[in-house]
PyMOL Python script that loads the backbone (N, CA, C, O; Angstrom):
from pymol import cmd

cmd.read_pdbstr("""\
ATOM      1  N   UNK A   1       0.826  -1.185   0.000  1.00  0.00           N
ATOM      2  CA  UNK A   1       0.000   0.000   0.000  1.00  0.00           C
ATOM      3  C   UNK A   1       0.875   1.255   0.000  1.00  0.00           C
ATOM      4  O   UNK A   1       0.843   2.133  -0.862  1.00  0.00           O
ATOM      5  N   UNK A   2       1.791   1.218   1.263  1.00  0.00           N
ATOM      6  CA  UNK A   2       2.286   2.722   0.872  1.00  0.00           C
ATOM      7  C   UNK A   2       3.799   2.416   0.102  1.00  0.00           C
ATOM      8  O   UNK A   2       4.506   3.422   0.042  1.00  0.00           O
ATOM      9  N   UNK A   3       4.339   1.283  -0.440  1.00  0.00           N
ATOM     10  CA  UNK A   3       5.383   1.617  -1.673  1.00  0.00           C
ATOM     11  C   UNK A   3       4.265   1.675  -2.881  1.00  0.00           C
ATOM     12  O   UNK A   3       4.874   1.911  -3.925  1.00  0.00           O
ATOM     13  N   UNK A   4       3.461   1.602  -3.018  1.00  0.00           N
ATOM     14  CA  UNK A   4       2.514   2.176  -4.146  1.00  0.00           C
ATOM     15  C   UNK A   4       2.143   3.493  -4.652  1.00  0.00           C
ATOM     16  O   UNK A   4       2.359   3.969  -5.767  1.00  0.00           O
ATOM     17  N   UNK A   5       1.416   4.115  -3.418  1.00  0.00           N
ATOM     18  CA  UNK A   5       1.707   5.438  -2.763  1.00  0.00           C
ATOM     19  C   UNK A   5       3.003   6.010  -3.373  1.00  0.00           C
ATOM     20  O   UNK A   5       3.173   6.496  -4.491  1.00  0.00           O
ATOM     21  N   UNK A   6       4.290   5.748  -1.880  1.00  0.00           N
ATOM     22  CA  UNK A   6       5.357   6.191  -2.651  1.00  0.00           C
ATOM     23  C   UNK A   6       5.747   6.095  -3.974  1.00  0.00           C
ATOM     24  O   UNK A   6       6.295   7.091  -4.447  1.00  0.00           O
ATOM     25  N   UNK A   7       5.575   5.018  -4.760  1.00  0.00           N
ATOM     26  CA  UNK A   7       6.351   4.987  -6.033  1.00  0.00           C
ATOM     27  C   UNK A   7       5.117   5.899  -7.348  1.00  0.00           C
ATOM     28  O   UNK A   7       5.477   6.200  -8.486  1.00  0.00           O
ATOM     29  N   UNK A   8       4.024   6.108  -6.905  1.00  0.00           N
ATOM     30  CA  UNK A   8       3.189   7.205  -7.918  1.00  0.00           C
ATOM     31  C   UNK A   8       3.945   8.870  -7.904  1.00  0.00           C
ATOM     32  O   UNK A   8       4.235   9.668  -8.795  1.00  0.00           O
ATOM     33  N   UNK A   9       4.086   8.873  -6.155  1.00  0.00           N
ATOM     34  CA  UNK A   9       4.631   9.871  -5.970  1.00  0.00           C
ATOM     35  C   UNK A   9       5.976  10.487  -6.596  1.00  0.00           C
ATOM     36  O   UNK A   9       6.253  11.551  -7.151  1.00  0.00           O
ATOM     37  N   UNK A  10       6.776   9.170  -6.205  1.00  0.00           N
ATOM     38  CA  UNK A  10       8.359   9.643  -7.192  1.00  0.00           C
ATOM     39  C   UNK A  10       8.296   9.579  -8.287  1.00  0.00           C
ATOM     40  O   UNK A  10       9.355   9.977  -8.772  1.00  0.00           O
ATOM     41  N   UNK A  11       7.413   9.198  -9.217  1.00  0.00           N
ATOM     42  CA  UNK A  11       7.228   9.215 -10.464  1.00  0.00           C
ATOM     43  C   UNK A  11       6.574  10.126 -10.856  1.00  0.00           C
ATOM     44  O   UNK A  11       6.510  10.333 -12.068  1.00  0.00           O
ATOM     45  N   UNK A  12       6.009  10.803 -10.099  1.00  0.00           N
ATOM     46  CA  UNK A  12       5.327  11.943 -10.654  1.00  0.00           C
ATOM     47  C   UNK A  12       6.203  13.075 -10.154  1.00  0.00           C
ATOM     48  O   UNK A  12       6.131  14.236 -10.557  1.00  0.00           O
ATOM     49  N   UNK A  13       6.756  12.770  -9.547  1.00  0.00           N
ATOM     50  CA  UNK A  13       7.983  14.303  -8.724  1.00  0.00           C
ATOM     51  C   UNK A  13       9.358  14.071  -9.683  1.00  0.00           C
ATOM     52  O   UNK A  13      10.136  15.002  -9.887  1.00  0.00           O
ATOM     53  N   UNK A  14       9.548  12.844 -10.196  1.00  0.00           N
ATOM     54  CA  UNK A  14      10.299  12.570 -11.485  1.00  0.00           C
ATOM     55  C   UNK A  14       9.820  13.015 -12.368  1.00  0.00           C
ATOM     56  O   UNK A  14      10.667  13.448 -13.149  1.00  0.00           O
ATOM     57  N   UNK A  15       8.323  13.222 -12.854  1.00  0.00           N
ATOM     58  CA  UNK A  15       8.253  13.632 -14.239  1.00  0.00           C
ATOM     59  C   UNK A  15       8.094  15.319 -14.591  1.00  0.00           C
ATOM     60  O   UNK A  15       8.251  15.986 -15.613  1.00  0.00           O
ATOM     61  N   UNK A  16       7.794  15.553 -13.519  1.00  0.00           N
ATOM     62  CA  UNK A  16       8.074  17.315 -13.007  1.00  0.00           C
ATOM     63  C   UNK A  16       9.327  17.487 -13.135  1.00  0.00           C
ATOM     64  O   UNK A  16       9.584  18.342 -13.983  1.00  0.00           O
ATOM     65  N   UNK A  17      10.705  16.774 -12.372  1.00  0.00           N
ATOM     66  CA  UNK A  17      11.425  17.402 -12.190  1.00  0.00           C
ATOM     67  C   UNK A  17      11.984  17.270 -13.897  1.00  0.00           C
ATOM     68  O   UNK A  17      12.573  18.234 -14.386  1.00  0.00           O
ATOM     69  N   UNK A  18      11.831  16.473 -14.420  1.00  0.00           N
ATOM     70  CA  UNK A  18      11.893  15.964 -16.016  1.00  0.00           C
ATOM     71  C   UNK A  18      11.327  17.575 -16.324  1.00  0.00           C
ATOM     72  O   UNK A  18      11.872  18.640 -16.615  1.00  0.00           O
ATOM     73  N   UNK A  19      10.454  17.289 -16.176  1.00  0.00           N
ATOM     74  CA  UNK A  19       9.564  18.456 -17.021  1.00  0.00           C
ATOM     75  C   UNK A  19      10.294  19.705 -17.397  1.00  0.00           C
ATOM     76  O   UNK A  19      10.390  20.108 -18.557  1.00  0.00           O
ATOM     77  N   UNK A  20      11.044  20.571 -15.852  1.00  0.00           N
ATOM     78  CA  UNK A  20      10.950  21.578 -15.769  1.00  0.00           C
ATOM     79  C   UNK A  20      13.570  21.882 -15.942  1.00  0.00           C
ATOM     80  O   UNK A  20      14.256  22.897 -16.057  1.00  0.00           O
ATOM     81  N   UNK A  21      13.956  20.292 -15.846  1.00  0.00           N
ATOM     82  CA  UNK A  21      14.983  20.325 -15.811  1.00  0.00           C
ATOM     83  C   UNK A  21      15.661  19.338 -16.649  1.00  0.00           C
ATOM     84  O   UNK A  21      16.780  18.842 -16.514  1.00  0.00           O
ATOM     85  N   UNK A  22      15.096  19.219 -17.212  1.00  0.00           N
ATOM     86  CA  UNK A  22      15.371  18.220 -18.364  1.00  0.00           C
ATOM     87  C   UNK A  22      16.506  18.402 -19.811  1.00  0.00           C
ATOM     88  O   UNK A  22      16.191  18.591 -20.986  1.00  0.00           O
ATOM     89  N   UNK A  23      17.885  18.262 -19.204  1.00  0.00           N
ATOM     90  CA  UNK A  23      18.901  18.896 -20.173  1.00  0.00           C
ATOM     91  C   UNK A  23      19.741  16.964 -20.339  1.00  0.00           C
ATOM     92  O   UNK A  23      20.969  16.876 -20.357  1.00  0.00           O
ATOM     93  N   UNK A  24      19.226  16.214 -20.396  1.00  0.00           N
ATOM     94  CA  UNK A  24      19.698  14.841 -20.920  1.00  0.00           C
ATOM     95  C   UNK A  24      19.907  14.495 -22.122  1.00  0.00           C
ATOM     96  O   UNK A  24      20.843  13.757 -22.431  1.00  0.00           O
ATOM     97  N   UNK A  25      18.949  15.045 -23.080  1.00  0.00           N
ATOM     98  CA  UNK A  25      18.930  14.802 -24.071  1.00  0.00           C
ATOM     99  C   UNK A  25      19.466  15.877 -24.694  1.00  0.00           C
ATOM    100  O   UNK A  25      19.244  15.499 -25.844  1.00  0.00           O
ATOM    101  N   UNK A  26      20.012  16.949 -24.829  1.00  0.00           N
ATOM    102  CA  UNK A  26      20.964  17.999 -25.077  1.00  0.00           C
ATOM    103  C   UNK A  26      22.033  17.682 -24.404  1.00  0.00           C
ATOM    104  O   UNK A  26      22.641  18.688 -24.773  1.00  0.00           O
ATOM    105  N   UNK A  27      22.645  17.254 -23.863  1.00  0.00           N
ATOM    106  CA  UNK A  27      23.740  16.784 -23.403  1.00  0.00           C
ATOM    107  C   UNK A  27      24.262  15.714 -23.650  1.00  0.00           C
ATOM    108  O   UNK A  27      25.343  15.774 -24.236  1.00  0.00           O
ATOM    109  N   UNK A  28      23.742  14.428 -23.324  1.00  0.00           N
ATOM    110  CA  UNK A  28      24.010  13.201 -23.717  1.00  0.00           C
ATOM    111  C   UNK A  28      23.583  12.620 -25.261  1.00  0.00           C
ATOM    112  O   UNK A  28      24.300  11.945 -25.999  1.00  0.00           O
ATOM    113  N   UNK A  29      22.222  13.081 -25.518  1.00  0.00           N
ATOM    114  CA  UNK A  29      21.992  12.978 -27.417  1.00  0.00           C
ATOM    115  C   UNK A  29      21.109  11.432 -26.875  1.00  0.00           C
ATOM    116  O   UNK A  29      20.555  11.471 -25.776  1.00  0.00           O
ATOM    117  N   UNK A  30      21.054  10.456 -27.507  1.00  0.00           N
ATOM    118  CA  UNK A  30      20.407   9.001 -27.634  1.00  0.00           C
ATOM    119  C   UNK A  30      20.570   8.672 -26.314  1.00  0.00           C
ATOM    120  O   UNK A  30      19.542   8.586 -25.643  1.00  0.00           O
ATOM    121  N   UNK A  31      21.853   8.426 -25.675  1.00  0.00           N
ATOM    122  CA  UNK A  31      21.885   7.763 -24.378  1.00  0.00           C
ATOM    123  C   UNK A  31      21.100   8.722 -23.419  1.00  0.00           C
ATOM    124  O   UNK A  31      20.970   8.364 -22.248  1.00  0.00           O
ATOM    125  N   UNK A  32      20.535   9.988 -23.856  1.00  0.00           N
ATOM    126  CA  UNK A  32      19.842  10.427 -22.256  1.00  0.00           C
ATOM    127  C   UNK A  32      18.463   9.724 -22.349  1.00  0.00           C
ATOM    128  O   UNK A  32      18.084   9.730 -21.178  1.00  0.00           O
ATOM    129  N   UNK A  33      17.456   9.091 -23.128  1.00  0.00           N
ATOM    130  CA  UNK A  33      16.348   8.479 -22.626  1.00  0.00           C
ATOM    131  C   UNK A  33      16.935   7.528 -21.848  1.00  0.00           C
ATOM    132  O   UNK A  33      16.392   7.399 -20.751  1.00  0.00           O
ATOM    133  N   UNK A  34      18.198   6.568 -22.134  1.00  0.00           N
ATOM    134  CA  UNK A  34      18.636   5.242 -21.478  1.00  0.00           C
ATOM    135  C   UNK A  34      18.948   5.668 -20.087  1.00  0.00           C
ATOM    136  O   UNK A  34      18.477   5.133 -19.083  1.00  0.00           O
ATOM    137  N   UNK A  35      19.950   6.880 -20.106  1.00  0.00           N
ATOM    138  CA  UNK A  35      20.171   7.628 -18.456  1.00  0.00           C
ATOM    139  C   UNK A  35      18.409   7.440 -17.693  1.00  0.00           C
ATOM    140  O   UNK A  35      17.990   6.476 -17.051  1.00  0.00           O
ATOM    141  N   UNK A  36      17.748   8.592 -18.018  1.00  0.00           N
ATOM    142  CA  UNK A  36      16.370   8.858 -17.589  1.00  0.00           C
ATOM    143  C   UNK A  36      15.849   7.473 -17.125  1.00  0.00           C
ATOM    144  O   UNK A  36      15.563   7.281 -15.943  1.00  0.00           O
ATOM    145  N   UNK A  37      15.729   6.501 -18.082  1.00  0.00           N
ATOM    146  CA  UNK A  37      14.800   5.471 -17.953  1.00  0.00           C
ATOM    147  C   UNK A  37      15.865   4.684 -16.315  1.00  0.00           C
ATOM    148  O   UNK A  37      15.337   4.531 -15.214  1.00  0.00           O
ATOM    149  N   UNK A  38      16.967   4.417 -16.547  1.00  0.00           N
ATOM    150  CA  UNK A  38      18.040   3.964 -15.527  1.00  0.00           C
ATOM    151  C   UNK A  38      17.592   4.324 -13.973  1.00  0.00           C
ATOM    152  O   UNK A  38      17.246   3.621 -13.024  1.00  0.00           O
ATOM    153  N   UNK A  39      17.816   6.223 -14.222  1.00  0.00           N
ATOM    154  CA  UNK A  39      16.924   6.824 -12.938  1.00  0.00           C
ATOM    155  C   UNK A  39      16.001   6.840 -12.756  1.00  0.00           C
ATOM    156  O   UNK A  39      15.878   7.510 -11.731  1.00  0.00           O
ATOM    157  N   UNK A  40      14.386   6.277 -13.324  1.00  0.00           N
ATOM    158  CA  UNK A  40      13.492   5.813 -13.091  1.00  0.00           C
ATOM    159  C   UNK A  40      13.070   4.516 -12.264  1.00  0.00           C
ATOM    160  O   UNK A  40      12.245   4.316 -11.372  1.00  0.00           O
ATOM    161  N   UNK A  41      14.220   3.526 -13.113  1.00  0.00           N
ATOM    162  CA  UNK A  41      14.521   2.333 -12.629  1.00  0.00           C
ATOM    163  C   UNK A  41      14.912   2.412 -10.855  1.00  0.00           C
ATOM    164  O   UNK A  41      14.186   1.842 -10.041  1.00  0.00           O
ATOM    165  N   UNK A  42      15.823   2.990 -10.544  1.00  0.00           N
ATOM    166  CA  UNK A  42      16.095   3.358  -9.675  1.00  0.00           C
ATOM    167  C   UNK A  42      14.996   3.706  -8.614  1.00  0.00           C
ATOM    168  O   UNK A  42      14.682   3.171  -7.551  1.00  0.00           O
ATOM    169  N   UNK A  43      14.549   4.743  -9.258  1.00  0.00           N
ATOM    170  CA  UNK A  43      13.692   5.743  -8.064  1.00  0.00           C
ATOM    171  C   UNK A  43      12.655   5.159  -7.463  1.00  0.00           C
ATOM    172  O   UNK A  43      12.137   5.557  -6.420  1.00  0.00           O
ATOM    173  N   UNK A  44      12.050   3.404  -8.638  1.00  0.00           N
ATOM    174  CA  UNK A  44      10.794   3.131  -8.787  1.00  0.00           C
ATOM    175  C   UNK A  44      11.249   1.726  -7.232  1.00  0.00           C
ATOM    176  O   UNK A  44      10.577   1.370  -6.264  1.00  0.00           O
ATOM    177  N   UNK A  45      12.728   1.298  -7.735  1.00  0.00           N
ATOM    178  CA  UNK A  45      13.062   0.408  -6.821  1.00  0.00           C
ATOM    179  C   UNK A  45      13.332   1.008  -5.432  1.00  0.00           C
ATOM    180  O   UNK A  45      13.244   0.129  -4.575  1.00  0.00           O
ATOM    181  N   UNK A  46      13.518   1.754  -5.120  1.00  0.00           N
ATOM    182  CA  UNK A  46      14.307   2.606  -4.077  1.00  0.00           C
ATOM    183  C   UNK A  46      12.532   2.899  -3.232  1.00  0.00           C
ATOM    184  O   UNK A  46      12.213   2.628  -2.074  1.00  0.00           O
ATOM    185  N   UNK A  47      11.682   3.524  -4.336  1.00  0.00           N
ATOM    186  CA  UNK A  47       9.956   3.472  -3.559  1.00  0.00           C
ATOM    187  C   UNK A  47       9.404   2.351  -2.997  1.00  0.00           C
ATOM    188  O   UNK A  47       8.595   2.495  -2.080  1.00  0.00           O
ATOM    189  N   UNK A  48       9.749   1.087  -3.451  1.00  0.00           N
ATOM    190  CA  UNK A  48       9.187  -0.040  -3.380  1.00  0.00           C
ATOM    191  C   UNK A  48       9.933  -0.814  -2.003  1.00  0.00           C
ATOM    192  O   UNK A  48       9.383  -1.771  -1.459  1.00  0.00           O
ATOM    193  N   UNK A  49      11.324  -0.231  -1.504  1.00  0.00           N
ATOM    194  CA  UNK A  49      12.008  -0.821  -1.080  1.00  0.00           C
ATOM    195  C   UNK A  49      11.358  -0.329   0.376  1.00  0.00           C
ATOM    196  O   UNK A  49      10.970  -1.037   1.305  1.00  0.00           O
ATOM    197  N   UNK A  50      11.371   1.065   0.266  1.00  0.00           N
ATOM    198  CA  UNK A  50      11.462   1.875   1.501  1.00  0.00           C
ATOM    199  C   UNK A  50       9.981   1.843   2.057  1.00  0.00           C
ATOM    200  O   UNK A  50       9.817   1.980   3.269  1.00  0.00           O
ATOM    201  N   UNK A  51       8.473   1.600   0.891  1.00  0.00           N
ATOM    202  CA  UNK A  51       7.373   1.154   1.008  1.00  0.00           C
ATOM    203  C   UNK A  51       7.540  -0.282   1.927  1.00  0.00           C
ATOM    204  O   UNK A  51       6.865  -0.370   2.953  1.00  0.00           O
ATOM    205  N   UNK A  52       8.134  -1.014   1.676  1.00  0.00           N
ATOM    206  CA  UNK A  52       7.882  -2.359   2.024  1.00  0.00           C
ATOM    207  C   UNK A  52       8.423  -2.523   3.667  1.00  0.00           C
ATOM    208  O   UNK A  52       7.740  -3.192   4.443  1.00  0.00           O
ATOM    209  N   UNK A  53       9.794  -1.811   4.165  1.00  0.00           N
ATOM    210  CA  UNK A  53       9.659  -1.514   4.900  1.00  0.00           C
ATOM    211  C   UNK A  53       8.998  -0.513   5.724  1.00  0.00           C
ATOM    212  O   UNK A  53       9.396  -0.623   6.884  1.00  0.00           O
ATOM    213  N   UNK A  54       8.321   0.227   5.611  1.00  0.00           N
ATOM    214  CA  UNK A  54       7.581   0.837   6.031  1.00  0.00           C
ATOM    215  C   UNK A  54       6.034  -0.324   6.783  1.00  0.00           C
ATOM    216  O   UNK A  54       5.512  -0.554   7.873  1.00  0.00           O
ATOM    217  N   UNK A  55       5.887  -0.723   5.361  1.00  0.00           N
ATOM    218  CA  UNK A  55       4.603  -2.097   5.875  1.00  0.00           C
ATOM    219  C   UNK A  55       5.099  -3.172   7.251  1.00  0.00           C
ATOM    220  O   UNK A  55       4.660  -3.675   8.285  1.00  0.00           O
ATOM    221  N   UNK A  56       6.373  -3.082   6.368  1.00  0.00           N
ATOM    222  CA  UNK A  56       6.931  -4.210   7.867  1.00  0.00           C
ATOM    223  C   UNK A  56       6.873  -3.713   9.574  1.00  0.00           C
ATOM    224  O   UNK A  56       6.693  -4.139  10.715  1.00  0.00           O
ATOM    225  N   UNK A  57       7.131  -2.651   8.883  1.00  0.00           N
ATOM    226  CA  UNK A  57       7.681  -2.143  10.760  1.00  0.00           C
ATOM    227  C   UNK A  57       6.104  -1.958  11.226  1.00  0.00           C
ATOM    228  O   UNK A  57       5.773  -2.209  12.385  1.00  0.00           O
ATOM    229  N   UNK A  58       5.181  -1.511  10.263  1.00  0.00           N
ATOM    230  CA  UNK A  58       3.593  -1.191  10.797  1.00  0.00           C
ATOM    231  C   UNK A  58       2.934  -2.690  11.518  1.00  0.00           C
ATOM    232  O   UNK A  58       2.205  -2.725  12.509  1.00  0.00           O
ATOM    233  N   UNK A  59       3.295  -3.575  10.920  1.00  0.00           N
ATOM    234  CA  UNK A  59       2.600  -4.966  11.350  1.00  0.00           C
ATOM    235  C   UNK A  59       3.371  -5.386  12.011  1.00  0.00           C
ATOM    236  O   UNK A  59       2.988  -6.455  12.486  1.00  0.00           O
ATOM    237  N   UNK A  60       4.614  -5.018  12.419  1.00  0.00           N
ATOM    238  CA  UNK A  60       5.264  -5.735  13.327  1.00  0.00           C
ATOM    239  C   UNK A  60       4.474  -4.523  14.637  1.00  0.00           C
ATOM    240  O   UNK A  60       4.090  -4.973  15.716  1.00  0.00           O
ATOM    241  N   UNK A  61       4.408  -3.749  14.459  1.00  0.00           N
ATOM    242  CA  UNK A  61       4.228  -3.121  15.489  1.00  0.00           C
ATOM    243  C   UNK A  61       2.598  -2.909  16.190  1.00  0.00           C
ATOM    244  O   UNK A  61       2.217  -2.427  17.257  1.00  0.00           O
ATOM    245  N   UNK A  62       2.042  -3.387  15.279  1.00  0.00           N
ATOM    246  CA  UNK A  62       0.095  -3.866  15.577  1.00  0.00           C
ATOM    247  C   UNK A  62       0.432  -5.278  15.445  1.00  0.00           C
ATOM    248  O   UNK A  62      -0.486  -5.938  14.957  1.00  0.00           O
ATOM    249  N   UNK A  63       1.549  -5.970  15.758  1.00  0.00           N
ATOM    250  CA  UNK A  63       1.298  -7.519  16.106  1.00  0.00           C
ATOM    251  C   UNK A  63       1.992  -7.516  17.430  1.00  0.00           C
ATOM    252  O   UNK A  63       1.814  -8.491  18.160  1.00  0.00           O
ATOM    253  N   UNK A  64       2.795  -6.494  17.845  1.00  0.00           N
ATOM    254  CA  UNK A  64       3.097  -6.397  18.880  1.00  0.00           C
ATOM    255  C   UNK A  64       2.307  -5.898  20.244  1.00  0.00           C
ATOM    256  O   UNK A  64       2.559  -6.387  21.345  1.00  0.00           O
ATOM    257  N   UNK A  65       1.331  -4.875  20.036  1.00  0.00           N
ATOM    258  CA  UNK A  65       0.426  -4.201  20.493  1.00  0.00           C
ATOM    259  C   UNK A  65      -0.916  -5.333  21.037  1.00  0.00           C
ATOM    260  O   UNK A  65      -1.496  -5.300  22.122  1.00  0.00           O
ATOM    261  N   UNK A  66      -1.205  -6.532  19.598  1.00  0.00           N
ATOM    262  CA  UNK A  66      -2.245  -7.010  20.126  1.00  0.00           C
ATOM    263  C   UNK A  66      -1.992  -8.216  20.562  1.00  0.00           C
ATOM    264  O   UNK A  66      -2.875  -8.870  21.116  1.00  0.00           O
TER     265      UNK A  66
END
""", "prot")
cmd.dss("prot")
cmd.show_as("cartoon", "prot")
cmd.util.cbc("prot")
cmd.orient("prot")
């Protein structure tokens, strides 16, 4: 639930920051979609990671409680 959450979020705060700073493809030429897509890759794993712990520590901590 919330690496879902998170990962809409970084993807959409990725495609803003894309939006508004987006010098990859003037710089790099062909390889900046491959860069971009790389740091997507990234950002999408890094949401999912920090989501999942997040779930963990919540149920460990309402299994502890009840």
């Amino acid at each position: 639930m919330i690496g879902g959450f998170l990962w809409l979020s970084a993807s959409t705060g990725f495609r803003v920051y894309l939006h508004f700073f987006n010098t990859y493809a003037t710089t790099y030429g062909s390889l900046g979609a491959m860069m971009i897509l790389l740091v997507w890759l990234y950002v999408t794993g890094l949401a999912f990671l920090v989501g999942g712990e997040i779930n963990a520590q919540i149920e460990q901590a309402s299994s502890a409680i009840s």
